[in-house]
C-alpha positions as CSV (number, residue, x, y, z in Angstrom):
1,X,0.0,0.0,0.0
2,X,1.4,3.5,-1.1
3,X,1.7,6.3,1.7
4,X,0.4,10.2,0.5
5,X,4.5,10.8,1.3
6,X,5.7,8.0,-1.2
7,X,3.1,9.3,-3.5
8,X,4.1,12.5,-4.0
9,X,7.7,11.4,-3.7
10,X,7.7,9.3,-6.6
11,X,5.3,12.4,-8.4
12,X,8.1,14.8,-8.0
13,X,10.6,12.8,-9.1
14,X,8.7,12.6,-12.1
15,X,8.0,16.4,-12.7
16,X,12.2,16.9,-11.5
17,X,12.9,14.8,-14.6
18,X,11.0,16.2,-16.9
19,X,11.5,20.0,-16.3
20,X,15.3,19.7,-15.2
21,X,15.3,21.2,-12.2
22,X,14.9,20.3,-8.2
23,X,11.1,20.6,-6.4
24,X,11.4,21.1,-2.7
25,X,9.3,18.9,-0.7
26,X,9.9,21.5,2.4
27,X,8.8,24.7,1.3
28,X,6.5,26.7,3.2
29,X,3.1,27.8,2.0
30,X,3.9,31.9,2.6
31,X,7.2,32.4,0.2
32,X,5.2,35.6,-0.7
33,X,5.7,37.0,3.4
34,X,9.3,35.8,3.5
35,X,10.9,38.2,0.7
36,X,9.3,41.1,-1.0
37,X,10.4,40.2,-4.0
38,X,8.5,37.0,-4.1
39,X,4.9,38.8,-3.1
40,X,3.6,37.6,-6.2
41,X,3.4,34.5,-4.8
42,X,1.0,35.1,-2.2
43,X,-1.7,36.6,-4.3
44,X,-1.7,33.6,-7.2
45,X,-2.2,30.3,-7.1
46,X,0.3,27.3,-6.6
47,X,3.7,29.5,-6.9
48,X,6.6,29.4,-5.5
49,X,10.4,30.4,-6.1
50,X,12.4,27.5,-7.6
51,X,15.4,26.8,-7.4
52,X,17.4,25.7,-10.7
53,X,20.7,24.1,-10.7
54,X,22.8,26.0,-13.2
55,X,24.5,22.6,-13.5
56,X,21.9,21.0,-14.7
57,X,20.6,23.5,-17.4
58,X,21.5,22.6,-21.2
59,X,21.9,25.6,-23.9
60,X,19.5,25.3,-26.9
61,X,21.5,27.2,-29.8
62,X,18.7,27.0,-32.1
63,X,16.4,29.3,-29.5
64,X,15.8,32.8,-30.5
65,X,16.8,35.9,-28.7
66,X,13.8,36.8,-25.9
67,X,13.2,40.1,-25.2
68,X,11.2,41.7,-22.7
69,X,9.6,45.1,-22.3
70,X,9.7,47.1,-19.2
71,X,6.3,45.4,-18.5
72,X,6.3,42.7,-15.9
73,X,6.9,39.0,-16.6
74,X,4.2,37.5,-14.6
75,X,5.0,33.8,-15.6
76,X,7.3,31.5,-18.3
77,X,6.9,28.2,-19.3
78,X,10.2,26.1,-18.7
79,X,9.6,23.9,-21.9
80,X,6.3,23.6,-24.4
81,X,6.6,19.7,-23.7
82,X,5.8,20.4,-20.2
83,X,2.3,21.6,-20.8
84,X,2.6,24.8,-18.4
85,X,0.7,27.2,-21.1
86,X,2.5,30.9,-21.3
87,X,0.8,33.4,-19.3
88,X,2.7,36.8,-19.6
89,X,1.7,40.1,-19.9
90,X,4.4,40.9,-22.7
91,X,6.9,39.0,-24.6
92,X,8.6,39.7,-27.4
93,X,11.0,37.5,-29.6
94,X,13.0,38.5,-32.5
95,X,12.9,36.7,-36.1
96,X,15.6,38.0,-37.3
């Protein structure tokens, strides 16, 4: 019989592989109280900081260049594959 802790072990694990980076089982439910710069966090739903191994991350040399106004960035999506749908308020990538 599974436990809800092995359970959502062995989902992480899953979601680590996939996106390439480390979810932390211990992180509190207020990240948006702890640092000013992470408010937006308390006022959506399911956020939190991450934290991405640079070690870990692989360079794509066929992406194009991003560029982003002086508008906020409210949210990316890591990789298409993933299924996390873009939600930003502007983003702008060159052709050229």
């Amino acid at each position: 019989m599974k436990t809800k802790e092995g359970h959502k072990l062995a989902k992480t694990a899953k979601l680590e592989s996939h996106l390439g980076f480390v979810v932390s089982l211990k992180r509190p439910d207020f990240w948006g109280l702890i640092n000013p710069e992470w408010s937006l966090c308390s006022k959506g739903r399911r956020q939190s900081p991450i934290d991405i191994d640079p070690a870990r991350l692989l360079y794509d040399p066929n992406l194009r260049e991003l560029r982003i106004d002086k508008h906020k960035l409210l949210s990316f999506p890591l990789r298409k594959s993933a299924g996390i749908p873009p939600r930003c308020s502007r983003v702008c990538h060159t052709d050229d």
